[in-house]
Each structure stands twice: as C-alpha cells, then as structure tokens.
C-alpha atoms as a printed R data frame, in Angstrom:
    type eleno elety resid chain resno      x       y       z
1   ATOM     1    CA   UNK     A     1  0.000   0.000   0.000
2   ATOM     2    CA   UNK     A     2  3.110   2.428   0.537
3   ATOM     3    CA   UNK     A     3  4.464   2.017  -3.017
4   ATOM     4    CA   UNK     A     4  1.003   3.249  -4.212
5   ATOM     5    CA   UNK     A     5  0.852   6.051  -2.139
6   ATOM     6    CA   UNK     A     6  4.494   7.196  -3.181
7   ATOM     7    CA   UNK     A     7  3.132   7.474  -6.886
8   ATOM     8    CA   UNK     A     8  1.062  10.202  -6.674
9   ATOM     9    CA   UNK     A     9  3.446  12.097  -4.303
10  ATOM    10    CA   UNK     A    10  5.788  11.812  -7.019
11  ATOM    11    CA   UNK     A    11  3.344  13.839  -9.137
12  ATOM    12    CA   UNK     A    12  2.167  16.610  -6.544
13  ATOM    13    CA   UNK     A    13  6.255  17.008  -6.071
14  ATOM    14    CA   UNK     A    14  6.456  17.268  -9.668
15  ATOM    15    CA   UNK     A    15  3.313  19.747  -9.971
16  ATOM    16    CA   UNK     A    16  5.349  21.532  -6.859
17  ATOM    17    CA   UNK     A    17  8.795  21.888  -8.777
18  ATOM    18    CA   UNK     A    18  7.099  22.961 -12.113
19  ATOM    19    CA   UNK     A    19  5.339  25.814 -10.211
20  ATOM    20    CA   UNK     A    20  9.108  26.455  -8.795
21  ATOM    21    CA   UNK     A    21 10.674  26.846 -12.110
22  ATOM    22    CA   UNK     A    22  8.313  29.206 -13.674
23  ATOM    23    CA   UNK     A    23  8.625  31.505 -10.478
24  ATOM    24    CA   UNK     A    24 12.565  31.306 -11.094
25  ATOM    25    CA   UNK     A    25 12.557  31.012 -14.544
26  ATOM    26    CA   UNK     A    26 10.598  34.504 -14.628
27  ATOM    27    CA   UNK     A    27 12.278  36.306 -11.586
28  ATOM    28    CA   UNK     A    28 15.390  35.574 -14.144
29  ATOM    29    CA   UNK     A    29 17.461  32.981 -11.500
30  ATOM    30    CA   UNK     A    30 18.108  30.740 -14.674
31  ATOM    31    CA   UNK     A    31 21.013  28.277 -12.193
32  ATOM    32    CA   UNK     A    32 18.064  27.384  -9.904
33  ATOM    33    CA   UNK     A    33 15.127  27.134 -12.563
34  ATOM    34    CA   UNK     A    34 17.889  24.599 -14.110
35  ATOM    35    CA   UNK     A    35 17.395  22.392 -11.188
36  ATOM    36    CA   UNK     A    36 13.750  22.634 -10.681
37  ATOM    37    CA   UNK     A    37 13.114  21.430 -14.075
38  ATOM    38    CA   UNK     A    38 15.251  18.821 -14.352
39  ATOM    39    CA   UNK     A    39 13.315  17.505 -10.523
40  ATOM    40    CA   UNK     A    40 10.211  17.864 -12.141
41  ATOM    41    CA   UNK     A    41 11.322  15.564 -15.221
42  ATOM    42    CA   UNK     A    42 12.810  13.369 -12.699
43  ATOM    43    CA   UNK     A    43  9.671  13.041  -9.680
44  ATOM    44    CA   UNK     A    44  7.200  12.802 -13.224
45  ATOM    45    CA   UNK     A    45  9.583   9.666 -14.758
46  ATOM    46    CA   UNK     A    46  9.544   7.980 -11.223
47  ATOM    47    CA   UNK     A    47  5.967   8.625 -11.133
48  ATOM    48    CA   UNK     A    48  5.051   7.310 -14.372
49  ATOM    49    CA   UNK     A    49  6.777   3.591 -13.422
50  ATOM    50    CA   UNK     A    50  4.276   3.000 -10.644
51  ATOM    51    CA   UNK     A    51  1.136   2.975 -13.549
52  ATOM    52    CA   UNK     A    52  0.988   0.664 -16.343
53  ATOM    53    CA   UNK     A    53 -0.497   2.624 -18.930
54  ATOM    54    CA   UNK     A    54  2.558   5.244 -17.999
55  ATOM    55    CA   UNK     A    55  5.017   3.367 -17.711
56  ATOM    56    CA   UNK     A    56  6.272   3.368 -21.377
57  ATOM    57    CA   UNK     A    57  7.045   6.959 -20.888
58  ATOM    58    CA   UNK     A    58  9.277   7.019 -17.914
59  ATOM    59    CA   UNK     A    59 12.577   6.621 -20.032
60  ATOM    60    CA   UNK     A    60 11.625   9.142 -22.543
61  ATOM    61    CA   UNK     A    61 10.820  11.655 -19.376
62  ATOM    62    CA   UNK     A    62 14.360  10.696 -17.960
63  ATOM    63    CA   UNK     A    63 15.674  11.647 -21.205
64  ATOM    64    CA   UNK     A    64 14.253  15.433 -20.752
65  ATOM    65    CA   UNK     A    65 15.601  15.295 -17.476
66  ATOM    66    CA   UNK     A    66 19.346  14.868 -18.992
67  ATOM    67    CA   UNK     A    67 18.740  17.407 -22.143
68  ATOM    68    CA   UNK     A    68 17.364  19.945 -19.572
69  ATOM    69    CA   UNK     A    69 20.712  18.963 -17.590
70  ATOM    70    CA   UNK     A    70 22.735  19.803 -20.767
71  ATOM    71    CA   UNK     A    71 21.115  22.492 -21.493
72  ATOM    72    CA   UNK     A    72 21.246  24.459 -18.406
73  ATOM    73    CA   UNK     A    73 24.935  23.337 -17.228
74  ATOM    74    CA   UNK     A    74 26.382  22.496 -20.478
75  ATOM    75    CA   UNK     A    75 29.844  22.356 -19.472
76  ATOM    76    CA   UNK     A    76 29.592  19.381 -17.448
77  ATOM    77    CA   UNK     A    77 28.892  17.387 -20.156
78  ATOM    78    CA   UNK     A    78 31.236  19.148 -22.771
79  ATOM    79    CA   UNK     A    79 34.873  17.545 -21.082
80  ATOM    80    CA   UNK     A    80 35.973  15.423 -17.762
81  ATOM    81    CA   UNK     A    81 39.308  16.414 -16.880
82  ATOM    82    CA   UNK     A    82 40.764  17.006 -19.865
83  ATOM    83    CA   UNK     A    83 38.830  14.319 -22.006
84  ATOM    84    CA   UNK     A    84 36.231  15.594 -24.223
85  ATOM    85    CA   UNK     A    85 33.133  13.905 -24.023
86  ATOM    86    CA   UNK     A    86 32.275  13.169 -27.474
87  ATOM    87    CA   UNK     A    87 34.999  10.968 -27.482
88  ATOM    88    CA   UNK     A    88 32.382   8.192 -25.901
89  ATOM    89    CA   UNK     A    89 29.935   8.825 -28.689
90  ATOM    90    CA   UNK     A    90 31.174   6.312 -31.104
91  ATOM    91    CA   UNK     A    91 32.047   3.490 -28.256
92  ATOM    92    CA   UNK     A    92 28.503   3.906 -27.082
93  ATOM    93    CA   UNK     A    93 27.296   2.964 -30.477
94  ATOM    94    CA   UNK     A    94 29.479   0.132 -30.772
95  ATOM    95    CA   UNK     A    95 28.313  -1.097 -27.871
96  ATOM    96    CA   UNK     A    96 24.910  -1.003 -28.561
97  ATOM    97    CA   UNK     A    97 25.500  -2.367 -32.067
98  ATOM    98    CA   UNK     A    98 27.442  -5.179 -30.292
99  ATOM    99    CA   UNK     A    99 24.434  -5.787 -27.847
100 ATOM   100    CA   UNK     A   100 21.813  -5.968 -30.978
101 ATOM   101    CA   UNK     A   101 24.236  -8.554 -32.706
102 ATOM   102    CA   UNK     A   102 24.191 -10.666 -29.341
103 ATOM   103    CA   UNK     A   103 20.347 -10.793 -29.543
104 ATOM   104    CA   UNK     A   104 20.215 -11.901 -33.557
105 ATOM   105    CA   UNK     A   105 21.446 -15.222 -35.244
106 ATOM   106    CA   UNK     A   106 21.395 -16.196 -38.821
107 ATOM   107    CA   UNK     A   107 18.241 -17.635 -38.641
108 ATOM   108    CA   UNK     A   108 16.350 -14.374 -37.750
109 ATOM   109    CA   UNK     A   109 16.938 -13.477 -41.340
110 ATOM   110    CA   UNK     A   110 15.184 -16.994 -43.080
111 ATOM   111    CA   UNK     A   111 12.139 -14.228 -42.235
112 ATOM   112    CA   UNK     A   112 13.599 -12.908 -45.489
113 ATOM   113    CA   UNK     A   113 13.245 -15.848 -47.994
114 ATOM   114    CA   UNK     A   114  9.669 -16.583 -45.985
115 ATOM   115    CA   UNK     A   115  8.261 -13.090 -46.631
116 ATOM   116    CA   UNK     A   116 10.206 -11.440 -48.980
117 ATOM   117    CA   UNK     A   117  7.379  -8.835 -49.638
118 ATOM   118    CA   UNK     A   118  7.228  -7.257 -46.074
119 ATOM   119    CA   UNK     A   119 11.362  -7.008 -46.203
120 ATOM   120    CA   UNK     A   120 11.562  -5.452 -49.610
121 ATOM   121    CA   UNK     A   121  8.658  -2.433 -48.853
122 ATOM   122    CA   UNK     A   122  9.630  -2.115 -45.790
123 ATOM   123    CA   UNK     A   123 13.333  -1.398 -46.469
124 ATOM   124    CA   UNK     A   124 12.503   0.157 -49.719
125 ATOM   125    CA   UNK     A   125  9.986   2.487 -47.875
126 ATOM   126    CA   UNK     A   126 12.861   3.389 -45.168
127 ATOM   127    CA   UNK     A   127 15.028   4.564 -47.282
128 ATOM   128    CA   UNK     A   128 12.720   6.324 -49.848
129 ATOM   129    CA   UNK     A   129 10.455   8.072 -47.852
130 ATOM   130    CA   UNK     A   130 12.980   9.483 -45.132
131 ATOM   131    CA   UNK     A   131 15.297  10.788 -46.783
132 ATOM   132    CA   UNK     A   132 13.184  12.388 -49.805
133 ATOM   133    CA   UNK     A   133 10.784  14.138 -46.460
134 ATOM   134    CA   UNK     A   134 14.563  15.146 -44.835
135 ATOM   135    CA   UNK     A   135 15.575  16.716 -48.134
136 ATOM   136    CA   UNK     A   136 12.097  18.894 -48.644
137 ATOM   137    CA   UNK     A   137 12.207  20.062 -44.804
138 ATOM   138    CA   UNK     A   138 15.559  20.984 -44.825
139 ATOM   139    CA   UNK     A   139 15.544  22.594 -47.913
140 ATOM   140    CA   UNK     A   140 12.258  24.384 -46.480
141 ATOM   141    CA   UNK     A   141 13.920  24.879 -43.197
142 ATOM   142    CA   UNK     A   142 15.914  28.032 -43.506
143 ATOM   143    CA   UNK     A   143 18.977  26.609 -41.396
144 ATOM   144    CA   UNK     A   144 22.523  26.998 -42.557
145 ATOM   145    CA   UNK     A   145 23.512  24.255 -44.442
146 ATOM   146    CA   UNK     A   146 25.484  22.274 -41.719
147 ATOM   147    CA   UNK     A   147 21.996  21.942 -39.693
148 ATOM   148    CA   UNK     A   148 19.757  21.085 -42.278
149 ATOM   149    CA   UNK     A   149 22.099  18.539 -43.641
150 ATOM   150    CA   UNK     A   150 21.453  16.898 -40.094
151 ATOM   151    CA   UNK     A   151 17.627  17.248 -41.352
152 ATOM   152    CA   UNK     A   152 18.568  15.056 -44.470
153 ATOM   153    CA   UNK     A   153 21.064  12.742 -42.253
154 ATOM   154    CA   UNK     A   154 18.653  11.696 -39.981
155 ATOM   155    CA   UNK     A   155 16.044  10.717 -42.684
156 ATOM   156    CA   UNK     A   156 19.041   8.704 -44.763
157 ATOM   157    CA   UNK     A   157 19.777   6.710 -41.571
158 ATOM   158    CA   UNK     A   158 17.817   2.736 -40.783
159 ATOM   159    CA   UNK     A   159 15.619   2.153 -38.592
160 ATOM   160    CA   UNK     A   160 16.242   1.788 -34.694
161 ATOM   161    CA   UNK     A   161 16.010  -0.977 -32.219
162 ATOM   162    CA   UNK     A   162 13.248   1.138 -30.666
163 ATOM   163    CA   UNK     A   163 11.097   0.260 -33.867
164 ATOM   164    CA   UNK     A   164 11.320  -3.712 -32.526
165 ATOM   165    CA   UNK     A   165 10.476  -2.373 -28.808
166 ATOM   166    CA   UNK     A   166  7.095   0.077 -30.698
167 ATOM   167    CA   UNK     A   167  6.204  -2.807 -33.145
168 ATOM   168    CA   UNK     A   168  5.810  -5.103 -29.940
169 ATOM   169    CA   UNK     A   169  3.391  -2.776 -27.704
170 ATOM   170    CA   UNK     A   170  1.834  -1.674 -30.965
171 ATOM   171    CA   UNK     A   171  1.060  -5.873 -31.991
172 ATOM   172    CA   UNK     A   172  2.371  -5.596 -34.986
173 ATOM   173    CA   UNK     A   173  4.489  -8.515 -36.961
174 ATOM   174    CA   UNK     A   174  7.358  -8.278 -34.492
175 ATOM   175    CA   UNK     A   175  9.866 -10.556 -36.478
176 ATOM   176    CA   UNK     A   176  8.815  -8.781 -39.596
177 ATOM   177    CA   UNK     A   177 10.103  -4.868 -37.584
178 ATOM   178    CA   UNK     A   178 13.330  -7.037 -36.322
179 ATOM   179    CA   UNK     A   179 14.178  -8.345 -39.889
180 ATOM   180    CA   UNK     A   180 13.496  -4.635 -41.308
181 ATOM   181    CA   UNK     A   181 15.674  -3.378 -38.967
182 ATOM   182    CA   UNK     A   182 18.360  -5.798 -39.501
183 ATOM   183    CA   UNK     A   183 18.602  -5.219 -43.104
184 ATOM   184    CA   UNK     A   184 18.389  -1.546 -43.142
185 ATOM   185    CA   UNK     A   185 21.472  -1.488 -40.095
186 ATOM   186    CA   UNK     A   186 23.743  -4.008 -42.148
187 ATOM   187    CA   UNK     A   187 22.933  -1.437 -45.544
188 ATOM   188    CA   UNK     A   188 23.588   1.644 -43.653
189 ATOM   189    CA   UNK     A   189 26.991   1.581 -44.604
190 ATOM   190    CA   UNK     A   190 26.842   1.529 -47.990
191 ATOM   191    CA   UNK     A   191 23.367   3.628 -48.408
192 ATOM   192    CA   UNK     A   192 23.755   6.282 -45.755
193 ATOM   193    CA   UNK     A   193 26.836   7.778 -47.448
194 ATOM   194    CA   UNK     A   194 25.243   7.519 -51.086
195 ATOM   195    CA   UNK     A   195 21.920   8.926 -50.337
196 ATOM   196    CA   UNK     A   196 23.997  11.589 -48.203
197 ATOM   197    CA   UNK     A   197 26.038  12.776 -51.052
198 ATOM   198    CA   UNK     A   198 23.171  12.886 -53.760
199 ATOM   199    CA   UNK     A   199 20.904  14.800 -51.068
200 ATOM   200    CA   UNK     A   200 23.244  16.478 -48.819
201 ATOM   201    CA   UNK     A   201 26.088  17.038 -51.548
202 ATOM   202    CA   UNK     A   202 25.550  20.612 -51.952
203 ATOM   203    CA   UNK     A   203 24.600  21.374 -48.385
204 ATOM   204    CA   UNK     A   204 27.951  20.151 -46.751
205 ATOM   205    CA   UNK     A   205 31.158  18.220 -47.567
206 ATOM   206    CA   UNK     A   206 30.977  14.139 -48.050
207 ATOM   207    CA   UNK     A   207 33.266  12.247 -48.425
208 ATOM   208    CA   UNK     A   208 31.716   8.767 -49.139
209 ATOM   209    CA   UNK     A   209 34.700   6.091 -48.662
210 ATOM   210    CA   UNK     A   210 35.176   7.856 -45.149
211 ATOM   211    CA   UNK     A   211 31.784   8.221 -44.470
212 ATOM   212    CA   UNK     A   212 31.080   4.390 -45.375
213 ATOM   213    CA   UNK     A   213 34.138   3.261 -42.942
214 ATOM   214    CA   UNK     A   214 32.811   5.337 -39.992
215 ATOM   215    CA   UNK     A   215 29.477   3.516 -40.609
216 ATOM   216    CA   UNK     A   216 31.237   0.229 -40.844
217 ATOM   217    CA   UNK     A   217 32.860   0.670 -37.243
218 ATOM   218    CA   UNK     A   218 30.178   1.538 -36.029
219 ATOM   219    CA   UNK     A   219 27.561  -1.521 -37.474
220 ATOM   220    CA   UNK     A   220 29.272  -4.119 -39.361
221 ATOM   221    CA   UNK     A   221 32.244  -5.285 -36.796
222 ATOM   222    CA   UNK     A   222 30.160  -5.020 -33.507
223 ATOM   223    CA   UNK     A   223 27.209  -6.643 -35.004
224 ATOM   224    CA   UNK     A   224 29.561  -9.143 -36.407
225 ATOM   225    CA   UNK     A   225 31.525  -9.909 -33.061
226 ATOM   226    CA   UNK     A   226 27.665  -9.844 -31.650
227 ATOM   227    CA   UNK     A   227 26.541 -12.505 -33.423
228 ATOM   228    CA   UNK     A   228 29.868 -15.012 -33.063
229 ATOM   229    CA   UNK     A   229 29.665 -14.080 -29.539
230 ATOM   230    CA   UNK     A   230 25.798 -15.590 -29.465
231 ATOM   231    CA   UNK     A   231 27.115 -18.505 -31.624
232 ATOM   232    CA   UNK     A   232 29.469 -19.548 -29.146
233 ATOM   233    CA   UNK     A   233 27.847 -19.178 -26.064
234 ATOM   234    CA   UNK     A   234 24.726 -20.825 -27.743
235 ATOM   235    CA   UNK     A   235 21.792 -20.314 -24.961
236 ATOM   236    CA   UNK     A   236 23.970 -19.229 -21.861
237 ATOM   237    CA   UNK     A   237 24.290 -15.387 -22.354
238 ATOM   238    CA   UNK     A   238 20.862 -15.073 -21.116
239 ATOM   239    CA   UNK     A   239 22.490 -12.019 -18.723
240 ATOM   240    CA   UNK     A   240 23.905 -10.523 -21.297
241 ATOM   241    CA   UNK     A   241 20.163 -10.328 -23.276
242 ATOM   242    CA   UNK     A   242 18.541  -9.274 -19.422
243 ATOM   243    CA   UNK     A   243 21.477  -6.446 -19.302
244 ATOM   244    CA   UNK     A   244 22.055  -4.671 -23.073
245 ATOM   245    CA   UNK     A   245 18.723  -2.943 -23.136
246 ATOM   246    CA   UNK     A   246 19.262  -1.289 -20.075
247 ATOM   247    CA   UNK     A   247 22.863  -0.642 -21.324
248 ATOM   248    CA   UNK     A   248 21.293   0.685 -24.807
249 ATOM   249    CA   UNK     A   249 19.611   3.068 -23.047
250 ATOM   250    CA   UNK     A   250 21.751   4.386 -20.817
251 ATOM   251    CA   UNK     A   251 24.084   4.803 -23.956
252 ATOM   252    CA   UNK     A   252 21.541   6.894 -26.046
253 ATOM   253    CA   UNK     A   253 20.761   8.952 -23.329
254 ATOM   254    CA   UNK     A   254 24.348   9.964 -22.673
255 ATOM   255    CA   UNK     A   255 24.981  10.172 -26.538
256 ATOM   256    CA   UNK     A   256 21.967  12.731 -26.945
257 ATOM   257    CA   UNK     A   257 23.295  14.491 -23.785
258 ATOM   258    CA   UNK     A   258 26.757  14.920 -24.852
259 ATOM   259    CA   UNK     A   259 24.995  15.704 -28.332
260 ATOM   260    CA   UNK     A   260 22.752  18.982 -26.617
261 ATOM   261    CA   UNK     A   261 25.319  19.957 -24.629
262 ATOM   262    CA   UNK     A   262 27.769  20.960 -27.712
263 ATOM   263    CA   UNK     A   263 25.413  22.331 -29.624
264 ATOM   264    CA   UNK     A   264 23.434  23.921 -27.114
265 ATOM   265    CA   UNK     A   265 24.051  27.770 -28.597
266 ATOM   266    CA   UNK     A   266 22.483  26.539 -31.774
267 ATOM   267    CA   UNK     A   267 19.799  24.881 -30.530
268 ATOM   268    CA   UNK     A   268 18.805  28.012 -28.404
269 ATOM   269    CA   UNK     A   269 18.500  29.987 -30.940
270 ATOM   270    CA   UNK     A   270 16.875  27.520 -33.574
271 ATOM   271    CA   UNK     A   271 14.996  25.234 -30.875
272 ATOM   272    CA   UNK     A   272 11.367  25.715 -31.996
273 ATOM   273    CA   UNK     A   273 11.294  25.553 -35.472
274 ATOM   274    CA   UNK     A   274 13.960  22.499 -35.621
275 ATOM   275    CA   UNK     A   275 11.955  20.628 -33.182
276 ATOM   276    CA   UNK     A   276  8.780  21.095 -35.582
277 ATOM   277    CA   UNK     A   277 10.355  20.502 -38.458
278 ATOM   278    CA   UNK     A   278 11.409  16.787 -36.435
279 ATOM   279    CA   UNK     A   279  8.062  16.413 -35.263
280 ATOM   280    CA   UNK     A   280  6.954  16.488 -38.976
281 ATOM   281    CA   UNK     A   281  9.846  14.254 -40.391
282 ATOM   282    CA   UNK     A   282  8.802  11.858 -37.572
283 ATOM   283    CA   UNK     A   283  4.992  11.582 -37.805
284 ATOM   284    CA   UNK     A   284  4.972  11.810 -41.501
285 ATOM   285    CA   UNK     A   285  7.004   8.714 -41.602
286 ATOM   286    CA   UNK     A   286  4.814   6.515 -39.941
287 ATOM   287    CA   UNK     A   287  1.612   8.027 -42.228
288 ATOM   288    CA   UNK     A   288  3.354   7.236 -45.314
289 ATOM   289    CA   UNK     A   289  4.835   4.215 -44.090
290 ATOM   290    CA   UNK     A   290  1.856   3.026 -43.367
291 ATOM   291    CA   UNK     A   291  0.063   3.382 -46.370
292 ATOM   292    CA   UNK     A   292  3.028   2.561 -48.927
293 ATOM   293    CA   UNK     A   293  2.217  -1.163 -46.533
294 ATOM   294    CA   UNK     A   294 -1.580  -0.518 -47.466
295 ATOM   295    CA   UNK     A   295 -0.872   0.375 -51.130
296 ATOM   296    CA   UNK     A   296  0.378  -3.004 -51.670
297 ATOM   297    CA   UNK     A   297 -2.231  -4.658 -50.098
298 ATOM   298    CA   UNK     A   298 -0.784  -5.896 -46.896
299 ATOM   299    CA   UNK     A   299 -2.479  -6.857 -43.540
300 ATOM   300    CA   UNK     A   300 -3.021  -4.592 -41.243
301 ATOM   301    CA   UNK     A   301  0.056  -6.002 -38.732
302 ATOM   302    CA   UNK     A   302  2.200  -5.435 -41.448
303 ATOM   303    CA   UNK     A   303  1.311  -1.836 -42.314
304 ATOM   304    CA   UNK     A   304  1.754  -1.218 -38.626
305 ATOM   305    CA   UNK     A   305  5.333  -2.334 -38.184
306 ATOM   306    CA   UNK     A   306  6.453  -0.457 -42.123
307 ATOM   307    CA   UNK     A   307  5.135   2.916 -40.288
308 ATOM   308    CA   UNK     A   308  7.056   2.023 -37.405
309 ATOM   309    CA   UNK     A   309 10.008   1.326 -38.611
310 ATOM   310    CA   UNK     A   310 10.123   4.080 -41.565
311 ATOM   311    CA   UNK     A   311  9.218   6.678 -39.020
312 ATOM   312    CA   UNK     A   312 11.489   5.620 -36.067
313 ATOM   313    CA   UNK     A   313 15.360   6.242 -36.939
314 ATOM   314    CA   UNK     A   314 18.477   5.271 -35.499
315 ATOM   315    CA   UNK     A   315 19.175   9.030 -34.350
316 ATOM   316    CA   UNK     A   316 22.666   7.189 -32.146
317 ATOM   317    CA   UNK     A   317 23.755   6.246 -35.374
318 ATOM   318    CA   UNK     A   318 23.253   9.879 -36.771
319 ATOM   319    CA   UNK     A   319 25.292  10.901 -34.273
320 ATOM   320    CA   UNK     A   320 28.106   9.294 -34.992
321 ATOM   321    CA   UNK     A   321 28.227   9.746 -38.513
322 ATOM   322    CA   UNK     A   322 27.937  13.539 -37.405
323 ATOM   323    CA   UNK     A   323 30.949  13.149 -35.100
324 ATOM   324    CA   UNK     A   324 33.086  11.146 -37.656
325 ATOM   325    CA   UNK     A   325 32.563  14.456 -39.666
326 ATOM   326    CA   UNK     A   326 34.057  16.435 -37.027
327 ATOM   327    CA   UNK     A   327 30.532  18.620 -37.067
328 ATOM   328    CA   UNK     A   328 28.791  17.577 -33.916
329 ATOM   329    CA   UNK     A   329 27.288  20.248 -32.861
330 ATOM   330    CA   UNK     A   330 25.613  21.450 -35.780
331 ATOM   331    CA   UNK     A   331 24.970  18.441 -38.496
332 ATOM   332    CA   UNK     A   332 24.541  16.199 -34.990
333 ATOM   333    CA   UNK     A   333 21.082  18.573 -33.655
334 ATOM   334    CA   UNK     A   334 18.483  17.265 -35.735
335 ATOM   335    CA   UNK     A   335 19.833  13.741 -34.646
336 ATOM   336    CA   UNK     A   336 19.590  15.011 -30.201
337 ATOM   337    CA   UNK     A   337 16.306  15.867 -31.153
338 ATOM   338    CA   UNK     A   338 14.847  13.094 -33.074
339 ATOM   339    CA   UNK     A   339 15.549  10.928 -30.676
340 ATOM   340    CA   UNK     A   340 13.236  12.010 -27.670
341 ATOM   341    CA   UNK     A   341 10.733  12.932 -29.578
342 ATOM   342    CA   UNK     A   342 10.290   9.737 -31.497
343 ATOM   343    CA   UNK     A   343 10.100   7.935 -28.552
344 ATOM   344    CA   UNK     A   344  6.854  10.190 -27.421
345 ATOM   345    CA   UNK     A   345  5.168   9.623 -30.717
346 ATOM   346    CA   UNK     A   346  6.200   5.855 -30.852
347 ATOM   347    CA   UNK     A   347  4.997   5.554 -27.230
348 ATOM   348    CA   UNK     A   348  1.284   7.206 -28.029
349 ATOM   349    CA   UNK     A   349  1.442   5.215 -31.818
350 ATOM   350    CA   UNK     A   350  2.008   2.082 -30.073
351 ATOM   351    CA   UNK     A   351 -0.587   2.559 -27.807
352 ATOM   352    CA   UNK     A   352 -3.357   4.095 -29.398
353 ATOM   353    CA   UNK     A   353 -2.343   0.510 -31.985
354 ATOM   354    CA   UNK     A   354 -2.169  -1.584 -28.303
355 ATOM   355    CA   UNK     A   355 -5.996  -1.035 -27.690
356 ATOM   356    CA   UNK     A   356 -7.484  -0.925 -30.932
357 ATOM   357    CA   UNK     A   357 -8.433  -4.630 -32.788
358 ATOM   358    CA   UNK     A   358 -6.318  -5.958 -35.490
C-alpha cells in the first residue's frame, strides 16, 4: 500500500517543482530554474513507473531530465578532466550495435526468404520516404547548411532498435520490424553515405569512402563480433540479453546528452522551429509508411510495423556519422532531437495501436 501512495506524491512534487521553475525562470534565476526542471522531469519519470499505462514513458521523461541537464549546465557534459566527451559517442554505439548482434542469429533473417514482400517495402519504404521528407524540410527549413544537412542525415539513416520495442506494444508482426531493422542497419553503410552525397552534396562536404568506414565501425564489426559471440555461447548469455537494453539506453541517453550539450548555442537559438520541423519528419514517416504497406495490399500487422520502422530512426547512429565528420554540434542537432521525440510519438502510436483490434 506504501508504493502506491508514493506514486502520486511523485506527481504533486512534480506539480510543486514545475510551479518552482516558472517563479525562477521569470524572476530571471536561470542556475536554480535549471534544477527545478530537471526535478520535475525526474519526480514525473519515477511517477510514471508505478502505472501501467505510464510506464512506457518514464525513459523518454528521464531523457528530458538529462537534455534539460545539458542544457542548463552544459559544461559538465562538454569535457571530464581534460577528455572531451564526445569521445564516448562512437564506443557507445558500438556497444549497442554489439548488444543488438548478441540478440540476432542467422536464422532471424530466413524471415527474409519466408516473406520477402514485407522485407523489400519495408526497407525500400525506409530509405525512400525518409530521406526524400529530410531533403524537402531541410531545404524548407531556412537553417545553414550544416543543420539542415542533419535534417537530411537523420532521414538517410535505418531504422532503430526502438522500432522492434514500438512494433511489440503496438502488436504488430514483431519478427517482420526485427528483420526490417536488420537489413536496413547491415545497408547503412553503404546507403547512408550515397543517399547523403546525392541529397546532402551541396549542403555540406561528403566524403563517401570515409563516411562508409565510420558507418562500418560503427555496425558491421560489432554486429559481427555480436553474433559469433551468441554462436558460441549458444543459450547461456541469457544475462547478457537481461542487461544490453538497459545498457542501450543508458548509452543513447548519454549520446543525446553529450549531443545537446555541444550544440546547445544553436539549438537556443533555432529550438522551436527544428523541433517542428522533427516532429513532422517523424509523424509523416509513420503516415506514409503506413500506407506505402496498405498500397500493396498488406495486412493490417504489417502496415503497422512499415510505419514504425520508416518513421522511427536510429538518431545514435546519426550521431556518430555527425561526429566522424568532425561537425557535432551542428549536423549532430536534428539527430539530439529526433531521438526524444520519437520515442513520445512511438509511445502514443504504439498505444493508441495496443488497444485498438487488429
């Protein structure tokens, strides 16, 4: 009976510390409004685990918690002693790409050669739709051309493994969202930098055998070592599968933090209208991926999981490729802010999808 009591507490503390921050926030003491803000995040996220229907959004709440942290004290997240932060950006990915190869085997692709329909629109969709809706927007955008080229980088990336974790709640064809996935991460290499160059050419400098080896760090070797390392422990990593996620997430939350923090000046002055422009990359991906699922006639599970995974990107991945370029704090934005906000959308998507018949 105590835990459910300490739920709503949670929430009046976090009604409590909102009220806080928009008395500091307007009597101009920005240092403490900081830290009432990023309680209020953090009493609302502990809050949320404590209802099941909420629950789904703790993380992304956490993850306003750290940008407000970057945001507001920017400079602890910019260096440690010397070392700059961003340094950990492309470890973090390998990591993560080393903790989706642990949970894959060959056989997760036969889904392939089974249902070679869902694969081909699906990946097809990804990386037709994306990119050509990051091109228009950026090209709409105003931004100079280092920031909207993070418009078109973030459309030009694959899908994310928080597509599998949407596709799930949403009950859509799970294996069909993990194969997508798959397929689009293992391509990345070689489609990212193309579609970058032919979109993003004129906007800022690629250079495509570069661009294609960053990628390749990042996917192809830790994936790889992933998968041997599932081969040969064959059924007794279980800990391993119980302890990436939470290691995933961790890792994109400290890559979008690090991310915010450097490019924090920008994103001040830009915030708003890169954060709609986002929020229209994101939703129209899962419209049009789900109806380029409907126009060629396939169930309704499957249409669900092709708007999933076309409108949910890999915005880690982004990141890197925007700190292999040496540009992360202003080709790396559109990339910190895709990220949390996909999540929302995914989390509401999935739902709304959860409670609705098939």
């Amino acid at each position: 009976m105590g835990k459910l009591k300490i739920y709503p507490a949670l929430f009046l503390l976090a009604g409590l510390s909102f009220l806080l921050f928009l008395f500091l926030f307007f009597t101009n003491r920005n240092q403490l409004s900081g830290l009432s803000i990023i309680a209020t995040f953090i009493c609302l996220a502990l809050g949320f685990r404590g209802f099941d229907y909420l629950k789904q959004f703790s993380y992304t709440t956490m993850i306003f918690a750290a940008v407000s942290s970057a945001l507001y004290y920017p400079g602890l997240f910019l260096e440690w002693q010397g070392y700059k932060l961003s340094g950990l950006i492309t470890p973090l990915i390998q990591l993560i790409m080393f903790g989706m190869g642990t949970s894959m085997s060959i056989g997760d692709f036969y889904t392939v050669i089974k249902s070679p329909k869902g694969v081909f629109i699906g990946v097809a969709s990804q990386f037709i739709i994306m990119p050509s809706l990051g091109f228009l927007l950026a090209n709409v955008s105003g931004f100079s051309p280092e920031i909207a080229a993070g418009i078109v980088l973030i459309g030009c990336s694959p899908s994310g493994l928080a597509s599998n974790v949407m596709s799930f709640l949403a009950k859509a064809n799970l294996a069909l969202s993990i194969t997508i996935t798959s397929i689009t991460t293992l391509l990345a290499p070689f489609v990212t930098p193309l579609l970058m160059k032919l979109l993003a050419g004129e906007m800022v400098d690629i250079n495509i055998m570069n661009m294609m080896w960053d990628i390749s760090k990042m996917i192809l070797l830790p994936i790889g070592a992933g998968l041997v390392f599932n081969k040969l422990l064959a059924g007794r990593s279980e800990w391993l599968n119980k302890t990436m996620p939470v290691v995933s997430m961790v890792g994109i939350a400290l890559i979008i933090v690090v991310i915010t923090a450097a490019g924090r000046d920008s994103l001040l002055n830009i915030g708003p209208l890169l954060v709609l422009l986002v929020l229209i990359h994101n939703l129209s991906g899962y419209f049009l991926g789900y109806w380029s699922g409907r126009l060629f006639k396939m169930d309704e599970r499957d249409c669900r999981t092709i708007a999933i995974e076309v409108g949910m990107q890999n915005g880690g991945l982004a990141s890197g490729i925007a700190k292999g370029m040496g540009k992360i704090a202003t080709v790396g934005l559109a990339a910190a802010v895709f990220g949390p906000l996909m999540n929302i959308s995914g989390s509401i998507l999935a739902s709304y999808w959860h409670r609705k018949s098939l």
